[in-house]
C-alpha positions in Angstrom: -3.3 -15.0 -21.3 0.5 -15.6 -20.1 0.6 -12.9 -16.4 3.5 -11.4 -16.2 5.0 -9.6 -13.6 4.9 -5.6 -13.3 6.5 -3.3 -10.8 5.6 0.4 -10.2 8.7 2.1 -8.2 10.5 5.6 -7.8 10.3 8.4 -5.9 7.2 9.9 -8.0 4.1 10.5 -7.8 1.6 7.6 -9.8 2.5 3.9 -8.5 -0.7 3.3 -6.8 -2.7 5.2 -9.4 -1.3 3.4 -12.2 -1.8 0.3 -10.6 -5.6 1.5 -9.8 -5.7 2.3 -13.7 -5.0 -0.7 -14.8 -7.4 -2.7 -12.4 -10.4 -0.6 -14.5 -9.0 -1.5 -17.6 -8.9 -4.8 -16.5 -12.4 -4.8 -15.5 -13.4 -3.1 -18.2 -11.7 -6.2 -20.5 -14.0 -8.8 -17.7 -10.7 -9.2 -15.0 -11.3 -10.3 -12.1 -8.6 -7.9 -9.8 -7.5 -8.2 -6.1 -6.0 -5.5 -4.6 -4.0 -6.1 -1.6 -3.3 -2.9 0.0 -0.6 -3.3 2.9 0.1 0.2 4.4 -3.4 1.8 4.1 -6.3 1.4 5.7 -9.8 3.7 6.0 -12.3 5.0 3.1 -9.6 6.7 0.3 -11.6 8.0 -2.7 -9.9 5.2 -4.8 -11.8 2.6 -2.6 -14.7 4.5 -3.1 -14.9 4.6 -6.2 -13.7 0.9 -6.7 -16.4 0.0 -5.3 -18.7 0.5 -8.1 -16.4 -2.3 -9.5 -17.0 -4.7 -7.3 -18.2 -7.8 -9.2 -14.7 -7.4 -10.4 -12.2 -5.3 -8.5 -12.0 -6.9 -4.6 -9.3 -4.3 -2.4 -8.2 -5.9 0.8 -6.7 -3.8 3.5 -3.7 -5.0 5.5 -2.6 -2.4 6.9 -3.3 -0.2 10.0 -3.5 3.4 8.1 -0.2 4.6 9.9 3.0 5.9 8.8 5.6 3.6 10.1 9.0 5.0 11.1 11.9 2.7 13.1 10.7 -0.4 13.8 7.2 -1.7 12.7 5.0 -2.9 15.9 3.4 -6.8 15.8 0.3 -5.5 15.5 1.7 -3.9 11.7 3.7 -6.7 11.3 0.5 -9.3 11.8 -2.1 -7.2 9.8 0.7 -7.4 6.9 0.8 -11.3 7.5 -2.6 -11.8 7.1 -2.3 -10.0 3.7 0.6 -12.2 2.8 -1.5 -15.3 3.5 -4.6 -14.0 2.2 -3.1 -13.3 -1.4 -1.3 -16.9 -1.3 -4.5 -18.2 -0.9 -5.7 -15.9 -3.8 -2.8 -17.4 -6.0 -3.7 -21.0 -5.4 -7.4 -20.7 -5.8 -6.4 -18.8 -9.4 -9.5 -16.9 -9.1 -8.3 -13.9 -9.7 -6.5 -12.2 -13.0 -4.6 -9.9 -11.4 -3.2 -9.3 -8.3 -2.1 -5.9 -7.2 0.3 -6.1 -4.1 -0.3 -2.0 -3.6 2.5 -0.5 -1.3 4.2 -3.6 -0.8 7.9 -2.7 -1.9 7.6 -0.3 1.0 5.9 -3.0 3.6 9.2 -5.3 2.4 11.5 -1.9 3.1 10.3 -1.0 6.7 9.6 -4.8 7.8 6.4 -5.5 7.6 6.7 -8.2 5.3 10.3 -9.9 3.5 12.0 -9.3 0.0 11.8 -13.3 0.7 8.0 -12.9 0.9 8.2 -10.9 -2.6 10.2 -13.2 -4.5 8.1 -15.8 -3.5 4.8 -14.8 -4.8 6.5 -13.7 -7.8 8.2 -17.6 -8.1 4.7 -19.1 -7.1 2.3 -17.2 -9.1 0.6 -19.2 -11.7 1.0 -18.6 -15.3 -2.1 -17.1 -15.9 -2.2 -14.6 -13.1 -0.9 -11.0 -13.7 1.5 -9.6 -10.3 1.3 -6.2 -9.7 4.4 -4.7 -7.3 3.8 -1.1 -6.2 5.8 1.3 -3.6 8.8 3.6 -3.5 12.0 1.3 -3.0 11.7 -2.3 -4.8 14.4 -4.2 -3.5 17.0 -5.4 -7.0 15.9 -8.7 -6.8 12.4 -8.0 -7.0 13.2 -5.8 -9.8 15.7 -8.5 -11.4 12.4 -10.8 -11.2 9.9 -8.5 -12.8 9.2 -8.7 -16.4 8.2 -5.1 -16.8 9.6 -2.5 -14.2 8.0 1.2 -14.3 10.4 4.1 -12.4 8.1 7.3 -11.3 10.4 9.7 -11.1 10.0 13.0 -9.4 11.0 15.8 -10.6 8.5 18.5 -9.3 5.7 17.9 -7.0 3.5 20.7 -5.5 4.2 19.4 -2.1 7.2 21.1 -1.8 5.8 24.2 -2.0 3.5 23.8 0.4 0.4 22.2 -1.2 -1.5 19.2 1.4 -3.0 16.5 0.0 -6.0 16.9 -1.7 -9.4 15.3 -1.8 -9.4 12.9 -4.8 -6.4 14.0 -6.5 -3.8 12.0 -3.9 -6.2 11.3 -1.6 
């Protein structure tokens, strides 16, 4: 199978989920999938419930579960690093099918990692190996790069009228 490269980016609700959706269809078809998650860290009911996946669906957290706003600390900027190295290593070792780089559009955006870091995975990733791009914000040449680009788009969300986040519907 030629991989391809996808990207999941907008404003709307479903990057993360569509990304999620795919890894179980993936499994489902005998995938392997590594999810590199580089904003959130901590038990989300998607890593829950990926873990009854886990001969085939690995997530990786490289993140420090907080909201960043200015300037990103080291310790951010290191734990997003670590993922950066981690999924190059992935890459090389072409054990994986897919590789879901979950939130990492926004990670490039606020500094945790570069557009540069982007555009190289996407220039390095073997020919078999499907890259998955999620988060609000893709930078145009990571979008120019992609072979399949996906816009959520809001255009009402519950959130605005006061609704939290809820237990295993966005969280």
């Amino acid at each position: 199978m030629k991989g391809c490269v996808q990207v999941y980016t907008g404003d709307g609700k479903g990057k993360t989920t569509a990304a999620i959706g795919l890894s179980i269809r993936a499994a489902g078809a005998g995938l392997k999938v590594y999810i590199a998650q580089f904003i959130k860290m901590g038990d989300y009911s998607e890593i829950k419930a990926l873990k009854r996946f886990s001969d085939l669906i690995t997530v990786g957290q490289f993140g420090l579960g907080r909201f960043i706003k200015g300037k990103p600390s080291e310790e951010d900027i290191d734990a997003a690093r670590t993922g950066i190295e981690k999924v190059k290593s992935l890459m090389a070792s072409r054990d994986y099918d897919i590789i879901i780089l979950e939130e990492a559009n926004v990670a490039a955006k606020c500094g945790l990692i570069s557009v540069k870091d982007l555009l190289d995975m996407i220039s390095s990733k073997p020919a078999n190996v499907e890259l998955v791009i999620t988060g609000r914000g893709a930078d145009p040449e990571v979008v120019e790069k992609a072979d399949l680009v996906t816009e959520m788009k809001e255009i009402k969300h519950y959130f605005r009228k006061g609704v939290k986040a809820r237990e295993g519907i966005e969280k």
